[in-house]
ZALUM-433945 format. One line per field, with one value per atom (N, C-alpha, C): atom name; x, y, z. Coordinates in steps of 0.001 Angstrom, whole numbers. Example, Ala and Ser with C-alpha at 12.3 -4.5 7.8 and 13.67 -1.06 7.14 Angstrom:
% residues 2
tortor N	CA	C	N	CA	C
X 13190	12300	13200	12850	13670	12900
Y -5690	-4500	-3300	-2250	-1060	30
Z 7800	7800	7800	7080	7140	7870
END
This chain:
% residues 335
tortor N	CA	C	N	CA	C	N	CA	C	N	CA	C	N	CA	C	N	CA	C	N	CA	C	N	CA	C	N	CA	C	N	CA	C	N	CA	C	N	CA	C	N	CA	C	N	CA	C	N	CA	C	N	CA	C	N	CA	C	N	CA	C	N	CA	C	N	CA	C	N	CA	C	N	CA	C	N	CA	C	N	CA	C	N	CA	C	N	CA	C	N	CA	C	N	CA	C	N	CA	C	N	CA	C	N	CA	C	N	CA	C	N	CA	C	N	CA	C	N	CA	C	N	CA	C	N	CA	C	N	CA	C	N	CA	C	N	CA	C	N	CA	C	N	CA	C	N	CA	C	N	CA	C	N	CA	C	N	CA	C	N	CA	C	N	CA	C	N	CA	C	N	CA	C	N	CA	C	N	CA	C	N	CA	C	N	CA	C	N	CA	C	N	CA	C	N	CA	C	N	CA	C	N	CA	C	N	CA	C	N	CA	C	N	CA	C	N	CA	C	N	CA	C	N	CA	C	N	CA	C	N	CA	C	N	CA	C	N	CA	C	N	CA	C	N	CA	C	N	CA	C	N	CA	C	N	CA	C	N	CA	C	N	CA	C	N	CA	C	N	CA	C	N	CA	C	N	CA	C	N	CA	C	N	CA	C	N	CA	C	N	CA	C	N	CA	C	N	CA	C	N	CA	C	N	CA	C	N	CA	C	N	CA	C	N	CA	C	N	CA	C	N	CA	C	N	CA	C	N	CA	C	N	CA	C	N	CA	C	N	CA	C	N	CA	C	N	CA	C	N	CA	C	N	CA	C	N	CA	C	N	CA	C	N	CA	C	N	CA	C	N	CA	C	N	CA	C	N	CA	C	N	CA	C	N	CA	C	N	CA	C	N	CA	C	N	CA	C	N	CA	C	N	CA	C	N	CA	C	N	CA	C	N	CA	C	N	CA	C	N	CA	C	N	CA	C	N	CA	C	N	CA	C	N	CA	C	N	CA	C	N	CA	C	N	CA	C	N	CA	C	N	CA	C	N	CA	C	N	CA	C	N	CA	C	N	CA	C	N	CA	C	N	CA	C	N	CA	C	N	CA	C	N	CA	C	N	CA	C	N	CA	C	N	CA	C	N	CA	C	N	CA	C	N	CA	C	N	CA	C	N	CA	C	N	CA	C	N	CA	C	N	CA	C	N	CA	C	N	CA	C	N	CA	C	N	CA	C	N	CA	C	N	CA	C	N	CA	C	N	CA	C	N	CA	C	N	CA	C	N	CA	C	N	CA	C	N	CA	C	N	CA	C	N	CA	C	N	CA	C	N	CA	C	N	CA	C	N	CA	C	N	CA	C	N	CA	C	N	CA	C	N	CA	C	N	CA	C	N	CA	C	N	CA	C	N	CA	C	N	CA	C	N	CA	C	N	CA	C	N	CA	C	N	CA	C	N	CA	C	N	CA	C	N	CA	C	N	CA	C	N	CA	C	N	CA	C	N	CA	C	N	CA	C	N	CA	C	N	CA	C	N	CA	C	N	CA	C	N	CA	C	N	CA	C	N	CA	C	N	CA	C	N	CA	C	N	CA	C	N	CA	C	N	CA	C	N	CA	C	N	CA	C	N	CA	C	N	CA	C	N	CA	C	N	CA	C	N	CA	C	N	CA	C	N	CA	C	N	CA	C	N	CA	C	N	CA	C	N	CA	C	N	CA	C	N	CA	C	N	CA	C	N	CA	C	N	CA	C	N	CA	C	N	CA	C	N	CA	C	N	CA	C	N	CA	C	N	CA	C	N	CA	C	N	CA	C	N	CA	C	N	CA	C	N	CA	C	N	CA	C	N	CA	C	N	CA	C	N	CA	C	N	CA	C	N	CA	C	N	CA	C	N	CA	C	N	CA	C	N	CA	C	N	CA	C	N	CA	C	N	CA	C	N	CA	C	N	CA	C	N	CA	C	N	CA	C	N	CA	C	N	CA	C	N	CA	C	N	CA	C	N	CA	C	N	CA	C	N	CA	C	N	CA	C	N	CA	C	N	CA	C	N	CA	C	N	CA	C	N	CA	C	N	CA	C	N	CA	C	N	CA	C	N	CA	C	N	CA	C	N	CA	C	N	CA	C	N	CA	C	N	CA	C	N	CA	C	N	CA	C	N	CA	C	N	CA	C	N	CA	C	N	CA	C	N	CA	C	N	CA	C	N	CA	C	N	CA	C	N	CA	C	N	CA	C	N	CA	C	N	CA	C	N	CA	C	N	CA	C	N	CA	C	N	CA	C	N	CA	C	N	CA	C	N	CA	C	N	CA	C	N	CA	C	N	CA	C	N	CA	C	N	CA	C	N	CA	C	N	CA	C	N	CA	C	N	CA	C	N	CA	C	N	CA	C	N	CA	C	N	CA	C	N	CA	C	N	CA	C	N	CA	C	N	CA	C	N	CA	C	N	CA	C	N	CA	C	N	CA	C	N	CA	C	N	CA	C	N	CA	C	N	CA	C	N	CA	C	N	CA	C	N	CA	C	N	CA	C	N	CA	C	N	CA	C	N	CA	C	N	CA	C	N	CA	C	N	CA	C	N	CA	C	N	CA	C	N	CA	C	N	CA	C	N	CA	C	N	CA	C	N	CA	C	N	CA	C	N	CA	C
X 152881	153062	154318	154435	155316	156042	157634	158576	158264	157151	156647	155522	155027	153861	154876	155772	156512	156769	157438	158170	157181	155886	154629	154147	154541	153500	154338	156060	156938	156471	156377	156516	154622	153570	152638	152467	153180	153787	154295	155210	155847	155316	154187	152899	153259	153661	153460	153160	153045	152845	153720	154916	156188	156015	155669	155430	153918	153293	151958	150965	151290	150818	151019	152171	152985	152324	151933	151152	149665	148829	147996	147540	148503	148482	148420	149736	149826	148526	147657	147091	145425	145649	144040	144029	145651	146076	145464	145406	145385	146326	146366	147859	146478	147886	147138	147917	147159	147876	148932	148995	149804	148983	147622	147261	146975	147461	147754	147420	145805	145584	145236	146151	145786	144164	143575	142676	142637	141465	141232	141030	141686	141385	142174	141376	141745	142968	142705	143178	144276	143538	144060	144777	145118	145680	144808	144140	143295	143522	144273	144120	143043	142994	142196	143247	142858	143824	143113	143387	142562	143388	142589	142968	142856	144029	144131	142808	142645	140653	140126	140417	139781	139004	138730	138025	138928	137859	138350	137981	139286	138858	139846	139270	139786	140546	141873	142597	142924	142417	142899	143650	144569	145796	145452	145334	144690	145525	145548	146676	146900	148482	148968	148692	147708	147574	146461	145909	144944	143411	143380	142320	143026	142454	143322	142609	143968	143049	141417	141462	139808	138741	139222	138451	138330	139470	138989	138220	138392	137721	136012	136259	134595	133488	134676	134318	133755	134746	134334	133422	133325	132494	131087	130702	129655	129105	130201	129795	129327	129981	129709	128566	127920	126523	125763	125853	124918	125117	125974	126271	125441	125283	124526	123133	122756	121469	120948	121858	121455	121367	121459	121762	122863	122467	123489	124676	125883	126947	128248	129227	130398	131334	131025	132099	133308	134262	135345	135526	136114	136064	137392	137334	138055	139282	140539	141785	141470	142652	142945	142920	143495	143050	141730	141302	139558	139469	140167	140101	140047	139807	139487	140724	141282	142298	143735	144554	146176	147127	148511	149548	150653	150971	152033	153072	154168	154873	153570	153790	152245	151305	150870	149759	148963	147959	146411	145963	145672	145005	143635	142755	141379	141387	140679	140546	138896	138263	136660	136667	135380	135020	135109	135519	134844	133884	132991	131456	131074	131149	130711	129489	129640	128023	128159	127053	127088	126774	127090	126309	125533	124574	123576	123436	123319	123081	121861	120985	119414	118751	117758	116968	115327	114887	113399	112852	111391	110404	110769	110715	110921	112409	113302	114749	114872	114120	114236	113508	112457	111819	112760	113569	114552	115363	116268	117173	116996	115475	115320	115052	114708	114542	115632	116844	118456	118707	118584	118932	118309	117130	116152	116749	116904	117492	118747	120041	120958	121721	120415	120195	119686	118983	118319	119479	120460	121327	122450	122565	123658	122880	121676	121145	121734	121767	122347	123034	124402	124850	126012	126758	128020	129476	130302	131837	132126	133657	134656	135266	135829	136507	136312	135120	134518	134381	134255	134014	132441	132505	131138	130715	129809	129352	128742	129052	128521	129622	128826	129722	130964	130830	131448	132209	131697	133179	134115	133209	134136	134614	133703	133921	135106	134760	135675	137558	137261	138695	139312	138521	138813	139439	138180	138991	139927	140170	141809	142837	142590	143590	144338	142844	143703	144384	143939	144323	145685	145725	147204	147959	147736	148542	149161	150214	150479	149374	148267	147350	147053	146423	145705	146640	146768	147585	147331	148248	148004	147095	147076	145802	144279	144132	143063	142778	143637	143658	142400	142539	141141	140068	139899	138721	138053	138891	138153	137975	138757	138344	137140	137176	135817	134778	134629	133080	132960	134670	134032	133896	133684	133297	132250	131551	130942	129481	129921	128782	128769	129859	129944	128977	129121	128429	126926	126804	125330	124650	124808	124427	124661	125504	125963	124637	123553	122215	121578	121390	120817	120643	121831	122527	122185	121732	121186	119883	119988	118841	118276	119438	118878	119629	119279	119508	120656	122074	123221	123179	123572	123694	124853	125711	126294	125461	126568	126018	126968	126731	127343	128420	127629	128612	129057	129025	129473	128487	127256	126226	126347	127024	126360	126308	125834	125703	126744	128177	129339	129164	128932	128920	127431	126681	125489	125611	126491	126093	124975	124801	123234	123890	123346	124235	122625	122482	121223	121176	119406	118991	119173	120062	120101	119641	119979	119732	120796	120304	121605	122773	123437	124876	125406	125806	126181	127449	128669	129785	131049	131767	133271	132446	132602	132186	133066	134783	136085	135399	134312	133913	132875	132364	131366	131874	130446	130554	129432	129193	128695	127702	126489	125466	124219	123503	122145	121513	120548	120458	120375	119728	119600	120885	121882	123084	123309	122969	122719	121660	120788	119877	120381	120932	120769	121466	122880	123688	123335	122231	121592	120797	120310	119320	119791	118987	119574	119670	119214	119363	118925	118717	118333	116871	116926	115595	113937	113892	112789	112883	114172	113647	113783	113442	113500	112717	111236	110742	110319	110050	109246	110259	111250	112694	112518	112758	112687	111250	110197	109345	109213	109579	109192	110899	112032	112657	112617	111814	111358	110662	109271	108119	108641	110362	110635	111401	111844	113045	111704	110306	109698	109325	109563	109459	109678	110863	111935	112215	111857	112248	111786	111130	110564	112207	111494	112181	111959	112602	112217	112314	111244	111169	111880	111585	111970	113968	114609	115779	116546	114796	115564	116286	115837	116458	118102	118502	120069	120490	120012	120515	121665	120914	121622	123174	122834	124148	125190	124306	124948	126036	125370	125960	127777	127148	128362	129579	129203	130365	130494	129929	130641	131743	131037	132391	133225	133935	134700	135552	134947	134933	136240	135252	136325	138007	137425	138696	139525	139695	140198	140832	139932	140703	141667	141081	142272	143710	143201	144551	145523	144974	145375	146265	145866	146160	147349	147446	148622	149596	149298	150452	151176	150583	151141	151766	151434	151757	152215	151944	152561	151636	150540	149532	148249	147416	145784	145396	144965	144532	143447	142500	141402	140848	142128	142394	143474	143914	144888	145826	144851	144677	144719	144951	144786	145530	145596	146677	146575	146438	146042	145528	145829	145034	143481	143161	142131	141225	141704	141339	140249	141324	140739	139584	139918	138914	137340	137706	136425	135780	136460	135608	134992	135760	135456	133784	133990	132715	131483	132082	130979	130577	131635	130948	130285	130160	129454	128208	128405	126947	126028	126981	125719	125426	126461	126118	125031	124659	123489	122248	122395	121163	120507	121936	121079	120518	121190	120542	118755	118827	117695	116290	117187	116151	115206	115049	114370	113326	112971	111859	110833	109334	108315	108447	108189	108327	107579	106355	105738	105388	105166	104666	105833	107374	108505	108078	108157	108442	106616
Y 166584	165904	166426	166459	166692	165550	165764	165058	163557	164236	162875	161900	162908	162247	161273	161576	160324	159291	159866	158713	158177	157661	157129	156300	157017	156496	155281	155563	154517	153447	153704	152398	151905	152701	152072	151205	151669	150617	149671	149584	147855	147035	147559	146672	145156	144386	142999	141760	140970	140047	140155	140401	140084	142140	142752	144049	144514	143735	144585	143386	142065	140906	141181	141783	142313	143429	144374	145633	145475	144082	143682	143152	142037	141303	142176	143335	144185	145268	145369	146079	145078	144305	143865	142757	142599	141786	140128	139815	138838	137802	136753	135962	136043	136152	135082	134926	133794	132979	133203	132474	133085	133526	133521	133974	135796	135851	137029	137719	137886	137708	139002	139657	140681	140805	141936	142572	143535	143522	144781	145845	146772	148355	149026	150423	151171	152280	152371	153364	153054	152175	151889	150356	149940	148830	148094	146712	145778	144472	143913	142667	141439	140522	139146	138759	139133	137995	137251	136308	135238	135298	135303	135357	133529	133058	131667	130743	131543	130799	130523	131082	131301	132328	133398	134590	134995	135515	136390	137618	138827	140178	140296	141496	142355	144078	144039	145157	145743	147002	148384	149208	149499	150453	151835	152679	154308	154687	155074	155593	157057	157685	158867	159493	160745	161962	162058	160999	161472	161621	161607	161812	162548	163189	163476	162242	162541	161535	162140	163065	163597	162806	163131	162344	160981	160221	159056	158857	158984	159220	159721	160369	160689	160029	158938	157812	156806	156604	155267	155889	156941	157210	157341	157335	157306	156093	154999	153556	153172	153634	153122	153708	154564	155800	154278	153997	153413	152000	151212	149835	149794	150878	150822	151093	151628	151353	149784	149243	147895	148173	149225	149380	148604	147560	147046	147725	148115	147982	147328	147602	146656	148069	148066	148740	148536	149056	148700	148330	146776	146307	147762	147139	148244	147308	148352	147248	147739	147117	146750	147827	149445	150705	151242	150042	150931	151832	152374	153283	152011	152701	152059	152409	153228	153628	153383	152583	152195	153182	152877	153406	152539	152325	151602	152496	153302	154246	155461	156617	157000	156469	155558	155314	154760	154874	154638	153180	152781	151150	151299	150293	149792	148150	147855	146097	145989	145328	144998	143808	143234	141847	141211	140329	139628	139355	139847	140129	139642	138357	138588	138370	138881	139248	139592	139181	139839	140963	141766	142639	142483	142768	143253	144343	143909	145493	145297	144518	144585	144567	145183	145150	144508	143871	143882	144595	144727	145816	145795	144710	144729	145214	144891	144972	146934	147335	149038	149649	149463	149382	148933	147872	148022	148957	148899	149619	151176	151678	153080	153022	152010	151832	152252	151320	151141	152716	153561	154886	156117	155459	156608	156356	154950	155075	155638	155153	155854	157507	157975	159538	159895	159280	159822	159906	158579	159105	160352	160141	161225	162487	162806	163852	164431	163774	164415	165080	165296	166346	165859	166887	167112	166663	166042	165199	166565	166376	167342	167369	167093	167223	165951	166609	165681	166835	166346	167524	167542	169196	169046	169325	168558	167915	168585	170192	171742	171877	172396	173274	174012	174852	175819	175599	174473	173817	172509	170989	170673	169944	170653	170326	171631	172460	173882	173335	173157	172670	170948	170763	168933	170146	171204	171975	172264	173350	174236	172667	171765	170676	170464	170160	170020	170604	171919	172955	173014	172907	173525	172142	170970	170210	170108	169481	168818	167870	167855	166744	166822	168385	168769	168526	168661	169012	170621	170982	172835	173552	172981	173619	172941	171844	171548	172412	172593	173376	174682	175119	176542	176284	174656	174324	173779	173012	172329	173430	174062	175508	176509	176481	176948	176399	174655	174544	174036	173644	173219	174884	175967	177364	177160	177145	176839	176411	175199	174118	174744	174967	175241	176655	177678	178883	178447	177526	176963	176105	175761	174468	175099	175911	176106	176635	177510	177993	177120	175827	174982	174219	173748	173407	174524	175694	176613	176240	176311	176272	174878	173327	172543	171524	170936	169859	169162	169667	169346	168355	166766	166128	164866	164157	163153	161924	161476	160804	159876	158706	157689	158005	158957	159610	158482	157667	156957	155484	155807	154685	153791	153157	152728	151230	150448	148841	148203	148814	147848	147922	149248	149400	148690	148131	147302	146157	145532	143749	143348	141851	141565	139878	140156	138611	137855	137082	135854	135469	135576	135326	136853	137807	138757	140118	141043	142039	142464	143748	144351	145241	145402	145921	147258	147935	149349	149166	149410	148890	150091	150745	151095	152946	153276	154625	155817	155022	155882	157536	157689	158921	159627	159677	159703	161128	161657	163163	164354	165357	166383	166505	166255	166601	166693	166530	166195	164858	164336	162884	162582	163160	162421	161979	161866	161661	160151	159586	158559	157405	158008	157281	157307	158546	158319	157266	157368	156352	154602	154513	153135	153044	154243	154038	153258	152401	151979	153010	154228	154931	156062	156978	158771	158359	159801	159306	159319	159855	159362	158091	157695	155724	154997	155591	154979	155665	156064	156140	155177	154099	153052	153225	152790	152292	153717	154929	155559	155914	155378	155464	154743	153341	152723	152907	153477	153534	154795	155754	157048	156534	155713	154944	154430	153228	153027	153861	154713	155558	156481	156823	157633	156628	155546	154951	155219	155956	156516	157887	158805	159957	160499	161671	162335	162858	162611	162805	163951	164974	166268	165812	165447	165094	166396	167438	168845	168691	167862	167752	166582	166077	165478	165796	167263	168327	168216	167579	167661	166484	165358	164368	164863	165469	165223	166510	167689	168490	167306	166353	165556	164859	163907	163216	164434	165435	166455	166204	166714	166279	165246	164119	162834	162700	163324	163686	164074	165448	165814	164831	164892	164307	162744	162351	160634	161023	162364	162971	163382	163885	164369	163407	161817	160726	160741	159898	159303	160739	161685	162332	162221	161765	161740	160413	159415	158393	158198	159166	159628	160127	160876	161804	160960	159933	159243	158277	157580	156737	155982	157193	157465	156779	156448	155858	156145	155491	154893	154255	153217	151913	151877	152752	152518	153537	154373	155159	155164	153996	153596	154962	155541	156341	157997	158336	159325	160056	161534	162653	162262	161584	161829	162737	163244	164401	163725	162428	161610	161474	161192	161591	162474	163644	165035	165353	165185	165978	165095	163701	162932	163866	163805	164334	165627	166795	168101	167816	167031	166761	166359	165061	165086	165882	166869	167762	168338	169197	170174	169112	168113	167723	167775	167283	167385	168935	169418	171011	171316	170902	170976	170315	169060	168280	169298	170010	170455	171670	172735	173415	173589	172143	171915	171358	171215	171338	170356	169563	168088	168030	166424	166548	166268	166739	166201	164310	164126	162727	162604	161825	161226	162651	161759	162708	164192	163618	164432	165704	166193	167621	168379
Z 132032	133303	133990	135693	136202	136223	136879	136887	137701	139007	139632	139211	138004	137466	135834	135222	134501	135048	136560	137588	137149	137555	138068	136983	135944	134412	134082	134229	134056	134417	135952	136722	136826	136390	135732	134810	133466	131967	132250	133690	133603	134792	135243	136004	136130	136732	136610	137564	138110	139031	140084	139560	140602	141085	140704	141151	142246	141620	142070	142990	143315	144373	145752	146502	147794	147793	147569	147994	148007	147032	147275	148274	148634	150056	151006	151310	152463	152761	151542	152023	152319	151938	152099	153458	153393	154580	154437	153392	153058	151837	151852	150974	149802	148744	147090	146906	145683	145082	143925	142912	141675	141123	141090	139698	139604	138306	138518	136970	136517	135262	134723	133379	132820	132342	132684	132129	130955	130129	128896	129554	129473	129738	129324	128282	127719	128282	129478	130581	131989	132705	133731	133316	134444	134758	135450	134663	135699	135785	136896	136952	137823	137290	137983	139314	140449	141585	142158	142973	143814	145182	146336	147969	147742	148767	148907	149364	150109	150293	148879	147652	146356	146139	146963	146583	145753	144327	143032	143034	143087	143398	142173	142085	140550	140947	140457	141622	140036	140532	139585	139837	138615	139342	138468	139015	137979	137251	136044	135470	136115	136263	137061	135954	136552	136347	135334	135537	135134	135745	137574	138388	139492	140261	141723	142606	143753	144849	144915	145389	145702	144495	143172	142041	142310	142523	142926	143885	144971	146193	146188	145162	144824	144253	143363	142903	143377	144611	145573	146320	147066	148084	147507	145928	145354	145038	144880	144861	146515	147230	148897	148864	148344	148648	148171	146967	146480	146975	147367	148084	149187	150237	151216	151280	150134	149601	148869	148522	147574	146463	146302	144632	143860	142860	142573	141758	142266	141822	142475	142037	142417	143434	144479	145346	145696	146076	146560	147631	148105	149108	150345	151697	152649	152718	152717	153170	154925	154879	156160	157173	156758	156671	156817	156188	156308	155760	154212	153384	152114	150837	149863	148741	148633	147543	148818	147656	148198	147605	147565	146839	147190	145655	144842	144301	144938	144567	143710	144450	144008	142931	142849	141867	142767	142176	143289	142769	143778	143378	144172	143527	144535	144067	145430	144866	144921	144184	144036	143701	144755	144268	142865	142873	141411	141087	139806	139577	138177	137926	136594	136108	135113	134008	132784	131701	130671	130056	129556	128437	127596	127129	126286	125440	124225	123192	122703	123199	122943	124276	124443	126008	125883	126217	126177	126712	126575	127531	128862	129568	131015	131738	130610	130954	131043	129674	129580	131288	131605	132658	133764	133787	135032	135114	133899	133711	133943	133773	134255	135730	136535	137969	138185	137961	138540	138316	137284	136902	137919	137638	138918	140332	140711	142078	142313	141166	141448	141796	140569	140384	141863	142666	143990	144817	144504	145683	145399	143627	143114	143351	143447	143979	145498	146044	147144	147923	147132	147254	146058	145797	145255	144906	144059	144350	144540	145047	145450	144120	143623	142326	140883	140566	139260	138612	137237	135937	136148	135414	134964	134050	133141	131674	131459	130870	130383	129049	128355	127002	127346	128096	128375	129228	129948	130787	130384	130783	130167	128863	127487	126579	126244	126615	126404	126797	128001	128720	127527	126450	125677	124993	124292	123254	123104	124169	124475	124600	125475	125070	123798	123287	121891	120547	120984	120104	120852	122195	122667	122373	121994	121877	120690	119765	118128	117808	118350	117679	116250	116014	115007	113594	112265	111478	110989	110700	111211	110483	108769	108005	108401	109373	109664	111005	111922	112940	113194	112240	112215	111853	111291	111291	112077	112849	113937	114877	115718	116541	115958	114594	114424	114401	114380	114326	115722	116122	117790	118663	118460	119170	118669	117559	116751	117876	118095	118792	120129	120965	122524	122434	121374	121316	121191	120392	119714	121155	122186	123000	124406	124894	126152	126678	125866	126490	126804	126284	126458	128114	128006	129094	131023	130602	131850	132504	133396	133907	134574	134071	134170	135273	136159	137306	136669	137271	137587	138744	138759	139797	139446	140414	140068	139603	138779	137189	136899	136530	135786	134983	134139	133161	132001	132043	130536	130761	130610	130724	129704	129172	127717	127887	126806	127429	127631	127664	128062	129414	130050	131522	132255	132019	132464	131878	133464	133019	133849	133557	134041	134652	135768	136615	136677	135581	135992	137618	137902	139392	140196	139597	140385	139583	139082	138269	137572	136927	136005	137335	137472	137842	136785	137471	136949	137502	136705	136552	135929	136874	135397	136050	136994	137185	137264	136217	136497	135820	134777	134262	135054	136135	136812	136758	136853	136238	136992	137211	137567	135996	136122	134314	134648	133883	133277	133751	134426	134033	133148	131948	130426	130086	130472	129919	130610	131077	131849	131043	130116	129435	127729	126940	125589	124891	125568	124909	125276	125990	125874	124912	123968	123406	122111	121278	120322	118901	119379	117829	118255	117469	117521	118379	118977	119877	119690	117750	117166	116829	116877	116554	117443	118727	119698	120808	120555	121329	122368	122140	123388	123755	123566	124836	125547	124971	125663	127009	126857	127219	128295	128143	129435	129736	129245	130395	131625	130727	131716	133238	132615	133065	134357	134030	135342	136414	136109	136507	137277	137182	137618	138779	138689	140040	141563	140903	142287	142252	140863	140837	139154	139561	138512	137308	136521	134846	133961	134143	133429	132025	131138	129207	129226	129402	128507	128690	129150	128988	127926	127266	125851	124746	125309	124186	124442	125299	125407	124719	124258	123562	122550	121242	120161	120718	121682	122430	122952	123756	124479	123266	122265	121542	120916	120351	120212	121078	122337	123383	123585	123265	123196	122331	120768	119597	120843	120748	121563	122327	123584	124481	124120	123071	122457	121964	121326	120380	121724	122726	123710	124456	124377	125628	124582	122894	122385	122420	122224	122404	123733	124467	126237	126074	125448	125361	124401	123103	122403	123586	123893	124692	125691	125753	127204	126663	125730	125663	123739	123503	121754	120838	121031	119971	120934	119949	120616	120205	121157	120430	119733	120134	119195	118172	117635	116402	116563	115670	115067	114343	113600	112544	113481	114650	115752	114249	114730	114139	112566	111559	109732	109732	108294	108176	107599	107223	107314	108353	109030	110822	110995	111377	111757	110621	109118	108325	108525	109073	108973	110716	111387	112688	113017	111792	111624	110805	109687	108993	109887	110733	111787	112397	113465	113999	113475	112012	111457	111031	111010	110597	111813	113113	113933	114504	114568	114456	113915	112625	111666	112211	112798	113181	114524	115696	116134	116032	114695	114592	114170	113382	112838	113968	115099	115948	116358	117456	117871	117394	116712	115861	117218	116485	117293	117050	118845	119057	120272	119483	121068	121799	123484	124227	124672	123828	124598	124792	123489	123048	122774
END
């Protein structure tokens, strides 16, 4: 990080009521109250506020340096794509500006309604069938053209760019070091062919059932689009699935079924699942390191940097290295 990007991270870490209520107000141009309630998030900064009328909006502050404005911006302008369609998600309301992203000594804020709903880690028939509607419609509008500065979810790009991270960082321990660079070249060499040839469009990017709540009387909500990504659509469907995608054919089936509602489903890109799952490895190993560096731990590997650690994730990779060498089983009508 640059010198203005510490400034930033500092004064991100000591976030608090008496800091971050006055830039809320000024920009939405409206009073609240006291309440002023911490949120769970891995990354950013999210709090609960209330406007004195009692409207409950939920204001996020981005962590510095780790999006550009344009990234954000690509973000919201993809939620506004889909808000003005009715697609349910949670957009960012306009301040007063009539722009959607603020600044709090550079750090970027957005404020969004308050939306709540639950999650689900089981779906019924009808729910898989919505849930590929909500996917097919969203994909129609992410079809449309292009973010300005989003990654894009290729081997060779940006699992390549997690790699070099972490090799160039102290993450690794040094005799594990040549192992992980070899089986992660390893996979990017093994998968990047794969990946040619196939419909690149904006994407959810981290679908999984934390991000689909379901508001009774209304539908499910697509929610949390800070990873929204340049990919595959299949990447949008596997990690809902409840298991490898031979044990989960029906789900997969009627969630195709609804999603063809609104937009045809290339099957021959199931073949990216078990690639996909790989760069998810990656991909996890890369935030929690992001999350070391910034901030001297990770919360949710405790255990980041052991040489316990690393040797358990090298093993994984090479196993699934193995699964996909071994090649998608026949399933159903996919393959």
């Amino acid at each position: 990080m640059n010198t203005n990007e510490n400034q930033s991270l500092g004064v991100f870490q000591e976030l608090n009521p008496n800091t971050l209520i006055t830039p809320v107000e000024k920009a939405m141009g409206v009073g609240l109250t006291n309440l002023c309630r911490p949120l769970n998030s891995y990354i950013n900064r999210v709090y609960e506020v209330e406007g004195k009328d009692g409207t409950g909006m939920i204001v996020k502050f981005y962590r510095p340096g780790r999006w550009s404005t344009a990234a954000l911006q690509d973000e919201h302008d993809f939620l506004l794509e889909l808000n003005d369609e009715e697609i349910p998600v949670v957009a960012p309301l306009q301040h007063i500006t009539r722009k959607t992203l603020g600044l709090l000594d550079r750090i970027h804020f957005a404020v969004f309604p308050k939306k709540g709903g639950r999650s689900y880690d089981e779906y019924t028939d009808d729910q898989w069938f919505e849930l590929g509607r909500l996917l097919g419609r969203t994909h129609l509008v992410g079809a449309r053209h292009l973010p300005k500065d989003r990654i894009t979810m290729a081997p060779d790009r940006s699992t390549r760019q997690q790699v070099d991270y972490l090799l160039a960082g102290s993450f690794i321990p040094v005799d594990l070091a040549g192992q992980f660079q070899a089986i992660a070249d390893a996979l990017i060499a093994e998968i990047t062919p794969l990946f040619q040839q196939n419909e690149m469009i904006r994407i959810h990017g981290d679908c999984h059932f934390s991000n689909v709540i379901y508001r009774p009387g209304e539908s499910f909500f697509l929610i949390d689009l800070d990873d929204m990504a340049v990919g595959p659509p299949v990447q949008d469907l596997w990690m809902l699935l409840p298991g490898y995608l031979e044990d989960s054919v029906a789900e997969a089936e009627m969630f195709i079924e609804g999603y063809e509602t609104f937009r045809d489903f290339d099957r021959r890109t199931l073949r990216l699942i078990e690639p996909l799952r790989a760069m998810r490895y990656i991909h996890y190993i890369a935030w929690c390191a992001h999350q070391v560096a910034e901030d001297g731990l990770s919360r949710v590997a405790p255990d980041f940097g052991s040489h316990a650690y690393w040797q358990k994730e090298i093993n994984d990779l090479a196993e699934q290295l193995e699964r996909i060498r071994s090649g998608p089983q026949q399933v159903g009508n996919f393959f």
